[in-house]
N, C-alpha and C positions, 0 to 999 in steps of 0.2 A: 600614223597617228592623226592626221588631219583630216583623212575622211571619218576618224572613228568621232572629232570634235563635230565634223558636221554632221552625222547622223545624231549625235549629241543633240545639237541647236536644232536637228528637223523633231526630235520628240519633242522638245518645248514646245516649238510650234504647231504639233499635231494634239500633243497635249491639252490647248489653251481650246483649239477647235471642239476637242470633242468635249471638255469642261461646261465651254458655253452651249453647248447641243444638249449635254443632259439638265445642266441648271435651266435651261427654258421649256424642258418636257417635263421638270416636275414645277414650274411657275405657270404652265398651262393645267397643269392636273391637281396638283395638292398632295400628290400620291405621297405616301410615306416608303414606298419603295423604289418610289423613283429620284425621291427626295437621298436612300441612300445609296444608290447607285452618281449622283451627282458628288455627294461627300467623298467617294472613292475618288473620283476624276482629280478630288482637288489634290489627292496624295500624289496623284498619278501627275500634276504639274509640278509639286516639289521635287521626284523622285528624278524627272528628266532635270530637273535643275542642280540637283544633289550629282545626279550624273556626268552632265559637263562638269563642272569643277573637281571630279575625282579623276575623271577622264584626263584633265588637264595637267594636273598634279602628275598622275600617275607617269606622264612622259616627261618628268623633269629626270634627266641623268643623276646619275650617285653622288653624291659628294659626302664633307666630312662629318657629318652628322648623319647620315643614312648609306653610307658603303656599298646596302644593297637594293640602294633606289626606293622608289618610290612607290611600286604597284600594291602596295597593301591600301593605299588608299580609296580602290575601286570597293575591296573588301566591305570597308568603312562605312561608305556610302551605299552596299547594298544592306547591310545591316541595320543600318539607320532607317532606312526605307521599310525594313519589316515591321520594326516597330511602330513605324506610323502608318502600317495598315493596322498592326494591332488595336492602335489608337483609333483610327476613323471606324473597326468595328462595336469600339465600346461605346460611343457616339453614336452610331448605327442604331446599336441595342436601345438604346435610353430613349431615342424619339420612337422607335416601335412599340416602345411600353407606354407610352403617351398617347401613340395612334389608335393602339390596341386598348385602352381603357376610355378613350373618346373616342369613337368613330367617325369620321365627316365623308360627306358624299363626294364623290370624284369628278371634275369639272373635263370637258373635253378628254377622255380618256384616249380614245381612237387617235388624235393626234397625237397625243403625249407619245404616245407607244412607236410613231410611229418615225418622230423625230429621234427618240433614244435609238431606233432600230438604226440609223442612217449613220449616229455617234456608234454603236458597236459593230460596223458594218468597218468604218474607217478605222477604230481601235484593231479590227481581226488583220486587216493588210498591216497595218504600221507592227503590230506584234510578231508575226510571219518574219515581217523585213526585219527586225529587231534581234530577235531569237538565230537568222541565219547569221546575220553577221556579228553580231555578238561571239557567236561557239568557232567563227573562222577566225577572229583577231584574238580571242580568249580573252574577252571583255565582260568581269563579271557582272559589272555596272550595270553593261547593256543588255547582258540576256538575264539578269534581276530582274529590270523593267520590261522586258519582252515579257518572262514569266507571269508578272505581276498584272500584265494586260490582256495576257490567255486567262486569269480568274476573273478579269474582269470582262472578258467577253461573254465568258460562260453563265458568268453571275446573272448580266444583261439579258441574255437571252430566256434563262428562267424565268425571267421577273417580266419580260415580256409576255412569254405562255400564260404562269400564272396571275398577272394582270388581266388579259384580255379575259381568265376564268372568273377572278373578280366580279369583271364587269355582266360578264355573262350572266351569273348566277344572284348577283345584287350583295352578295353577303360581304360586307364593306371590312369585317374582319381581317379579311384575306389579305387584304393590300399590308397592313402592320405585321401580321405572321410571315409572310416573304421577305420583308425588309430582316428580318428576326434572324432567317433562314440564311440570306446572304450576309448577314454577319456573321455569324457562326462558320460558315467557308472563308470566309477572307480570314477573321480569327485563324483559322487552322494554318489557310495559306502562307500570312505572316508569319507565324510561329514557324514554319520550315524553310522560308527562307532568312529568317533570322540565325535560325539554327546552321545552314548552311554556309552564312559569311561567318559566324562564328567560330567555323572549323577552320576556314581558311586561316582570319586571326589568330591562332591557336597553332599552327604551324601544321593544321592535320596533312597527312599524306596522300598522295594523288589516288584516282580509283586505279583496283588490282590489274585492268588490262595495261593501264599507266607504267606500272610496277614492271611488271615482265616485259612489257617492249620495252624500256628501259636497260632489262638484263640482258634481255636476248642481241640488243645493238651491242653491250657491252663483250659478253661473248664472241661473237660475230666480230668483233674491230680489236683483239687482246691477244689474236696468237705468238707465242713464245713466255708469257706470262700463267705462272700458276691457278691463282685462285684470285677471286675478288670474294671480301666479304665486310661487312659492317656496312651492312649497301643500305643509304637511308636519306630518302626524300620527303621533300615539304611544298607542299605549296607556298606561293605570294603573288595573290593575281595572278596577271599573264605570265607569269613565270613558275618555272619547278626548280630548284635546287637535291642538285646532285650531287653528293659526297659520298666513297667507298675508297676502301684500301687495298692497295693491289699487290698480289705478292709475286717476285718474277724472283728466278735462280740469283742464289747468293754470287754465282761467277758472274753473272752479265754486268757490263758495262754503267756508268749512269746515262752515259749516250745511250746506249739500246733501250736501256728501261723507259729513256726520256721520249722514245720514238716512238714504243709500243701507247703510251700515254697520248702523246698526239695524235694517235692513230683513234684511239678510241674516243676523242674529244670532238674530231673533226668527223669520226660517222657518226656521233649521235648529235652535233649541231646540226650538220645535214639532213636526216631525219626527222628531229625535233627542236627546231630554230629557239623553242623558249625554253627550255632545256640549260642550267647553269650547273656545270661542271665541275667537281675539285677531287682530286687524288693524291692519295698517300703512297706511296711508294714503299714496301716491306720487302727484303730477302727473304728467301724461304726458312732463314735459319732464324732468322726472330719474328715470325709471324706468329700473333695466338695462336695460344692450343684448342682453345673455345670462343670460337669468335661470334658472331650473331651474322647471319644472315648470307650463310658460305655458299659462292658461284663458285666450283668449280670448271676451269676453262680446258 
């Protein structure tokens, strides 16, 4: 957890860099597209700020008020962050319809572009590093804000081509149509990943290759046990919760059934360390007739 704080505190800091790289390529230009490609950055300093403190949150142990910890709070904070890209693209919108109905000449163009290149040159490394380590610690926070800084490199780099076409062609139009352009992408972008912390919030269930390595550990670590079924997962940040009911012969022992249970608790932590476990234990002679979701073992 403490290198995941300091990767934390390096986005602030990389963050505040490339903020002030793009706010001085559109106060050398005027550009309205470059104007909102700085508006983004400024999300992009809350968003690492929003991130440490979920980060931090998120490794406070369970206590009596939260039993099952605290990882929803990374949730929180990538959710919060979609929205305030939604925000900075309606923002976005508003000064392109200002540019676009006034037109102003563009001052120093070839710099501007070329200081913003040097800002999305440092956002493509810090998002790379972001994204890997984020999906190795299963840190939604941090691969939110990886995510959110692969559209904003992309954005960047449009807005550079068609800038330099701007400039090319004189038609001053063009600089407010692009700004238009990348709002309407981050618009979308927000929207999905707002949509995706919302699942998480919501208790949605991991993806289906999740699902079956799940079963197949279960399989795999249950022999002398009948069946498993009501098998039903959830996310919570870096964690998945595991609950199914297990059905082993009415003759066995609660010792034996209690061993088959550890058996299968200890290979799927081994396998899948964020993996939270709970089992019912059924005889064969009161298990549902119709149960949801029957592994036969």
């Amino acid at each position: 957890m403490d290198r995941l704080i300091r990767i934390a505190l390096g986005s602030i800091g990389v963050s505040i860099v490339v903020l002030a790289l793009k706010a001085l390529a559109w106060w050398v230009t005027g550009s309205a597209a470059l104007f909102s490609d700085a508006l983004e950055s400024i999300v992009n300093v809350a968003a690492a700020v929003m991130a440490l403190g979920a980060i931090r949150l998120s490794a406070q142990p369970p206590d009596a008020n939260h039993p099952y910890g605290h990882a929803k709070a990374e949730l929180f904070a990538a959710a919060v962050e979609g929205g305030m890209i939604v925000t900075a693209a309606v923002l976005i919108l508003q000064h392109a319809w200002l540019g676009f109905a006034h037109p102003a000449p563009l001052h120093a163009p070839w710099r501007g572009i070329g200081i913003n290149a040097a800002a999305t040159l440092l956002n493509l490394a810090w998002a790379w590093f972001l994204l890997r380590q984020g999906r190795a610690a299963r840190s939604p926070a941090l691969v939110a804000e990886g995510r959110h800084l692969v559209t904003d490199v992309v954005t960047s780099a449009g807005l550079a081509v068609g800038l330099g076409l701007a400039v090319a062609t004189g038609v001053l139009r063009l600089d407010p149509l692009l700004a238009a352009l990348v709002a309407v992408y981050i618009l979308w972008a927000g929207a999905m990943l707002a949509r995706d912390s919302l699942g998480g919030l919501m208790d949605a269930a991991p993806h289906l290759e999740v699902v079956q390595r799940i079963e197949s550990l279960v399989a795999g670590h249950a022999a002398g046990a009948l069946q498993a079924h009501d098998i039903r997962t959830r996310l919570a940040g870096r964690q998945t919760f595991l609950q199914f009911h297990l059905v082993v012969p009415g003759s066995m022992t609660v010792l034996e059934a209690h061993e088959i249970c550890d058996r299968i608790e200890a290979g799927i932590s081994a396998a899948m360390p964020q993996v939270v476990t709970t089992i019912h234990l059924e005889p064969d002679g009161k298990a549902k007739a119709h149960a949801d979701g029957v592994l036969v073992l």
